[in-house]
C-alpha positions in Angstrom: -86.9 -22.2 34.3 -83.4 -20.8 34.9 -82.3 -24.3 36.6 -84.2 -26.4 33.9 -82.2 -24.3 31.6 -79.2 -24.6 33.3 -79.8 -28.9 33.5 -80.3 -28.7 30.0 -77.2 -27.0 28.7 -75.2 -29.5 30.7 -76.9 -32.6 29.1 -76.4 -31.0 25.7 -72.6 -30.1 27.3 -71.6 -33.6 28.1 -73.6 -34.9 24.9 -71.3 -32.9 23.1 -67.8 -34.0 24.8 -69.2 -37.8 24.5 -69.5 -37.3 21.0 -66.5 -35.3 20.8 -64.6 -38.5 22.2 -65.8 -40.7 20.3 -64.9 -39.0 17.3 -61.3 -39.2 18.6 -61.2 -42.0 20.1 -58.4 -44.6 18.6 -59.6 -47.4 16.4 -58.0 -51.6 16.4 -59.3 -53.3 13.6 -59.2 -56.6 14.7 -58.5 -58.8 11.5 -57.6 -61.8 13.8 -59.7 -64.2 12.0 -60.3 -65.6 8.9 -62.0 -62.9 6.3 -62.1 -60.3 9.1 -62.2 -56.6 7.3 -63.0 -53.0 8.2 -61.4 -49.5 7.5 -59.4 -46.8 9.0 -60.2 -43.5 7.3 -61.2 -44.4 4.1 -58.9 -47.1 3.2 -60.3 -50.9 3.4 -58.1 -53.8 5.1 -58.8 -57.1 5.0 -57.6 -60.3 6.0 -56.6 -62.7 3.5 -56.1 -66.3 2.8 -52.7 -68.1 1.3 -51.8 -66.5 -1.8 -51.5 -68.8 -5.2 -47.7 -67.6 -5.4 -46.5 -69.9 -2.5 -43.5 -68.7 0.3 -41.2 -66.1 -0.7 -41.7 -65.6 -4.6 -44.1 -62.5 -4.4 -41.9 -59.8 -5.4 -41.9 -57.3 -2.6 -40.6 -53.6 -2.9 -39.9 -52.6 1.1 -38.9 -55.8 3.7 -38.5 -54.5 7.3 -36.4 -56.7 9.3 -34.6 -56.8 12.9 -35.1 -60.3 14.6 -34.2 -58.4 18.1 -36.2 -54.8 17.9 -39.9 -55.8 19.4 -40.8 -52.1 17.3 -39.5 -52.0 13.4 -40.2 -49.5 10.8 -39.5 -49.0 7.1 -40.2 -47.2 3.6 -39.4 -48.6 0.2 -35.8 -47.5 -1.1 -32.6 -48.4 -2.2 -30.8 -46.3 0.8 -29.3 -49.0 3.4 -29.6 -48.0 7.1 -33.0 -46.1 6.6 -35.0 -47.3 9.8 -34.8 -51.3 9.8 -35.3 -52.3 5.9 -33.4 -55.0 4.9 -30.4 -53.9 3.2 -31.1 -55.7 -0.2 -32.4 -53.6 -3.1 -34.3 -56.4 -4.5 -36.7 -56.0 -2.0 -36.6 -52.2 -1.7 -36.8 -50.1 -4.2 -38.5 -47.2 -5.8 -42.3 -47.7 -7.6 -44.5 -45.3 -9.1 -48.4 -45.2 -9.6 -48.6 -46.6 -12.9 -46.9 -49.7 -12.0 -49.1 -50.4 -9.1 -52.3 -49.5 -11.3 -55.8 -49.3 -10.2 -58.0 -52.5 -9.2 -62.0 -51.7 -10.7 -63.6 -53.0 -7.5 -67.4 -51.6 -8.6 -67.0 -51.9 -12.4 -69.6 -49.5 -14.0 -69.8 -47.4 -10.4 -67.4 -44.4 -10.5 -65.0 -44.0 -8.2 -64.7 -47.0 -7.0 -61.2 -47.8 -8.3 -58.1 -48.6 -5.6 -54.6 -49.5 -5.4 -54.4 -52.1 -4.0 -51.4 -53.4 -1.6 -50.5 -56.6 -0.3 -48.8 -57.5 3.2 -46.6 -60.6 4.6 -46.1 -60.8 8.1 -43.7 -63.1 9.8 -44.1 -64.1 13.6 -43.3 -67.1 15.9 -45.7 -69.7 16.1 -45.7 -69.6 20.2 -46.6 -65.7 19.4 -48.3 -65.2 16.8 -49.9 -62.0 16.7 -48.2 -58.7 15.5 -50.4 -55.2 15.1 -50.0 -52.5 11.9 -49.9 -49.4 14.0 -49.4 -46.8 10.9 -49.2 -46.9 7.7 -48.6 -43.9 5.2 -48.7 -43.5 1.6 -47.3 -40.8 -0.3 -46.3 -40.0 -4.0 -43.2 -38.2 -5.0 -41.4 -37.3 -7.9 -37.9 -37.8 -6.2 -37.3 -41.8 -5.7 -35.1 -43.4 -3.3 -34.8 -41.0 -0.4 -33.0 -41.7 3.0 -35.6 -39.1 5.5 -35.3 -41.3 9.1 -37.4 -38.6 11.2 -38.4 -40.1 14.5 -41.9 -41.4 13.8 -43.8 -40.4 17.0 -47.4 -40.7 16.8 -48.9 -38.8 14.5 -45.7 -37.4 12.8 -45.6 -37.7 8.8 -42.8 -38.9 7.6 -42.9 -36.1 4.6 -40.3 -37.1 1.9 -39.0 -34.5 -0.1 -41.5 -32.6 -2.9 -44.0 -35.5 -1.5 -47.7 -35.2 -1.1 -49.7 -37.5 1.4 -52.2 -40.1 -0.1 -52.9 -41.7 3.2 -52.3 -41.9 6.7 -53.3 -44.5 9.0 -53.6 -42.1 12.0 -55.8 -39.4 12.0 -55.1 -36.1 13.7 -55.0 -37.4 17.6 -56.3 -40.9 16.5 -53.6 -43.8 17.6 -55.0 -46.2 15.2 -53.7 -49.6 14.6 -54.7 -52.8 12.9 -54.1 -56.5 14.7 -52.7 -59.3 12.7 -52.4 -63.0 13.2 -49.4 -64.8 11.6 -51.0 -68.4 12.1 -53.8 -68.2 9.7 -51.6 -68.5 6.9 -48.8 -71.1 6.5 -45.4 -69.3 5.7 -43.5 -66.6 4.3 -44.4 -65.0 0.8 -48.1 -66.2 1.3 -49.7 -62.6 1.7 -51.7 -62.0 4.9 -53.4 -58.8 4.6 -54.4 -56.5 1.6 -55.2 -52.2 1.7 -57.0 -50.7 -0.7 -56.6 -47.1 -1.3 -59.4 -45.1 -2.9 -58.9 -43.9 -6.0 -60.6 -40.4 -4.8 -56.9 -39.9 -2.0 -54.9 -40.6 -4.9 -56.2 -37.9 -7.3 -56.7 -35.3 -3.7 -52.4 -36.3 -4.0 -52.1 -35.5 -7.4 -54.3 -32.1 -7.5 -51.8 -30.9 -4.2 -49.1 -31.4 -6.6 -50.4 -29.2 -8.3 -48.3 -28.8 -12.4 -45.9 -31.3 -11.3 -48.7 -34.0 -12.2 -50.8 -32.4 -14.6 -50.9 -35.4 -17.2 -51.3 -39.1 -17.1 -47.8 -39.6 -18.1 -46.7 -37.5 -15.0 -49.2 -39.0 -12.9 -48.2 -42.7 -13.8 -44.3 -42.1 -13.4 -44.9 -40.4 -9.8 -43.1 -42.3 -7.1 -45.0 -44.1 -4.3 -43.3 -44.2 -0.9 -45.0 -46.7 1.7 -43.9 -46.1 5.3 -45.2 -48.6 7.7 -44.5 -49.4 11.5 -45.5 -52.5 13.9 -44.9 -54.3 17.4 -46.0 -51.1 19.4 -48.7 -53.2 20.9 -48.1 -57.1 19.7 -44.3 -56.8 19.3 -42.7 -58.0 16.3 -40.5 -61.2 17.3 -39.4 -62.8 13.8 -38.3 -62.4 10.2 -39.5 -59.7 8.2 -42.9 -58.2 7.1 -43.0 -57.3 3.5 -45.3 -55.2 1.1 -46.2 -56.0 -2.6 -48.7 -55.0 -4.3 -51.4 -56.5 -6.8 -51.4 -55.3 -10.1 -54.0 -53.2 -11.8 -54.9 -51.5 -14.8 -53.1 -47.8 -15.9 -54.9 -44.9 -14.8 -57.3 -44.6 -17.4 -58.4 -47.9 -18.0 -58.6 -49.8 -14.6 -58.6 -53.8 -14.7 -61.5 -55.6 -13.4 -60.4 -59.1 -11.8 -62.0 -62.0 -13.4 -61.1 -65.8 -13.5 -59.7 -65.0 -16.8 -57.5 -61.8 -16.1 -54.4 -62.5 -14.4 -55.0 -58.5 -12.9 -55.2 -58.4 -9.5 -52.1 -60.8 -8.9 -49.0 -60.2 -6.8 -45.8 -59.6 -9.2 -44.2 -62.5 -8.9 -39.9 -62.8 -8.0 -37.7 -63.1 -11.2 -35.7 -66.2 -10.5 -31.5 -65.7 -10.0 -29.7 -66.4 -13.1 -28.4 -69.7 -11.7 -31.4 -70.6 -10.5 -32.7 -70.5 -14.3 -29.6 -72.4 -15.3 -30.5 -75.2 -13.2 -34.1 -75.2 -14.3 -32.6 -75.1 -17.7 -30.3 -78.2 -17.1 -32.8 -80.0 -15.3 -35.5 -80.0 -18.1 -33.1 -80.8 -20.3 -32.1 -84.0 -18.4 -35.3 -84.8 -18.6 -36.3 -84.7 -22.1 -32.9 -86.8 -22.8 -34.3 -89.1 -20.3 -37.5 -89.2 -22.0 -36.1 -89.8 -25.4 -34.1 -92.8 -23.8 -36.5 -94.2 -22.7 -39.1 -94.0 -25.6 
């Protein structure tokens, strides 16, 4: 009895490590091919096809770029130098929560209300393939911050009087999601979308305790949005970019429809001369057009 006692306790032993394992074991979400999706924690990814807005006009708020490191690494803000964003403030620069909004994705289910974020990837054809391996949301009610801790796995970045909304890894868990640059044509064309539950946003806000205790607090809190790829397919070209698509304010979420532009990237104000020319070349057109009529 003792040694069938003994047998059993080491089954139930090495039952327990397996699942123990498991439970850390690191996650790739392979979203490889067309429509591929899955989640990481509680967040939802999901491959994408070619956005309506065409190549480079989606109006991005942090572009990582460095053509030569095979690792790059970046968080929206206006600070040049921090980790490898571009320099250009256009493309990096401070949100908050109620300009993001929430997407209804279950309308007349509660709860099931995201932010939803939008991600461009740029890679060499010969090489196409580039892995997310964290990603890490936070709101803040100090914008614009130049924090460049060395991001080992598992460390948060933490930006000052921040609160974390979401984090790719999970405790020992080396997650990472695998990208394909080829099954979209181009930059600006989108190629993967996160959606945040609406349940880690308000977790944020109640850690924050009276800093966000109404909506107009809670809409005017800063988002920071750290990513980091190329640890496993290295990045080789261009930049990757975030956007996000537009939803509804916090207490009236928007529920996309073929008649509700919600849901859409923002979309790139064009350069002043660019709208001159625009302007000049309709207008040599209508003369045309009265010339000729």
């Amino acid at each position: 009895m003792k040694t069938f006692k003994r047998k059993l306790g080491t089954i139930a032993g090495a039952i327990g490590m397996l699942f123990s394992m498991s439970a850390h074991a690191d996650l790739a979400l392979d979203l490889t091919s067309a429509g591929a999706s899955g989640t990481l924690g509680t967040a939802f990814y999901k491959q994408v096809p070619a956005q309506p807005t065409g190549s480079g006009v989606i109006k991005s708020f942090v572009r990582v770029r460095d053509a030569s490191a095979t690792v790059v690494q970046g968080y929206n803000t206006t600070v040049s130098g921090t980790y490898n964003n571009d320099g250009t403030d256009t493309y990096n620069h401070e949100i908050t929560v109620g300009q993001v909004g929430l997407i209804d994705t279950t309308p007349g289910v509660p709860g099931g209300e995201v932010m939803r974020f939008l991600l461009d990837i740029n890679q060499t054809g010969a090489n196409p393939k580039l892995s997310l391996d964290e990603l890490q949301i936070y709101i803040s009610t100090n914008p614009n911050q130049s924090l460049t801790p060395t991001m080992n796995q598992g460390t948060l970045l933490n930006p000052l009087n921040s609160f974390l909304v979401y984090q790719m890894d999970s405790g020992s868990q080396n997650n990472r999601v695998d990208l394909d640059f080829s099954l979209n044509s181009g930059s600006g064309s989108g190629d993967m979308t996160v959606d945040i539950p609406v349940a880690l946003l308000n977790a944020a806000f109640t850690a924050g305790g009276m800093l966000f205790d109404t909506l107009a607090e809670r809409n005017g809190a800063y988002i920071y949005l750290y990513s980091r790829f190329g640890q496993v397919w290295p990045n080789n070209d261009g930049y990757e970019e975030w956007t996000y698509l537009k939803g509804g304010p916090l207490d009236n979420p928007c529920v996309p429809s073929p008649g509700n532009p919600c849901g859409t990237p923002p979309l790139e104000t064009p350069e002043p001369g660019t709208l001159a020319l625009l302007g000049a070349g309709l207008f040599g057109l209508a003369y045309r057009r009265r010339h000729l009529f």
